[in-house]
Each structure stands twice: as C-alpha cells, then as structure tokens.
N, C-alpha and C positions, 0 to 999 in steps of 0.2 A: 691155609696151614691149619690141621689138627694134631691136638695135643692128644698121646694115647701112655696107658699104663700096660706093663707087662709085668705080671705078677709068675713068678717061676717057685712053683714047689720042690722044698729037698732041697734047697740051696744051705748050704755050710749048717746044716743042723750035727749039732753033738761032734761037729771037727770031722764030720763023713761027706764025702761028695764035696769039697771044695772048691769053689771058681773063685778067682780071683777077681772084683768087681774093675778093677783097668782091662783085664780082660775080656769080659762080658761088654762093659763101654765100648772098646775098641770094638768088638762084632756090630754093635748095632750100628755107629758109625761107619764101619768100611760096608755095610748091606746098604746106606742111603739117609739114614735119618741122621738128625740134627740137634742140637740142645740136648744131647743123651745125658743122663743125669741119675745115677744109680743109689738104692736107699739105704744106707750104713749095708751089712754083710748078707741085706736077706734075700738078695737077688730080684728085686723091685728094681726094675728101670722104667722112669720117665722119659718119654721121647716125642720131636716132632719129625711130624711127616708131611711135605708138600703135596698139593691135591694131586700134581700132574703125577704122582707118585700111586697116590690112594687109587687114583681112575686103573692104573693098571691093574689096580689087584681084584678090578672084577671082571677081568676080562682073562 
C-alpha cells in the first residue's frame, strides 16, 4: 500500500471554478483508492492505493 498526494490547480480560487471537496472525495473513491482525505477547499487530496492497483498503471 502507497500513500500518494494529488495536488489540483484552480480549485475554488476567488469563488471561480468551484468543486465541492465531498465531491472530488467521492471520485477518487468510486476510481479505487482508499483513506481519500481532502485538504480544507484547496483541492489537495491524500489518498491510498493498493499495489495490485499501482502494477496496473504501468501496463
């Protein structure tokens, strides 16, 4: 199991482009990962990923 940061630009600056972070949570959970854990409104999500998972993504 690795632990990985997704840092997304343009999330809820100045009240433009807003996602709602239950939202954003919810995608990365229903893609596969686990412990998703999003950082106050600025579109930082920490998340885990099982390996059997990680192995697919270099194939």
């Amino acid at each position: 199991m690795n632990t990985f940061i997704a840092i997304l630009r343009g999330i809820n600056v100045s009240g433009q482009k807003i996602i709602i972070m239950d939202l954003l949570r919810n995608l990365f959970e229903n893609t596969g990962f686990f412990n998703v854990r999003t950082y106050i409104q600025s579109g930082s999500v920490l998340f885990w990923v099982r390996k059997q998972i990680q192995k697919n993504w270099n194939n």
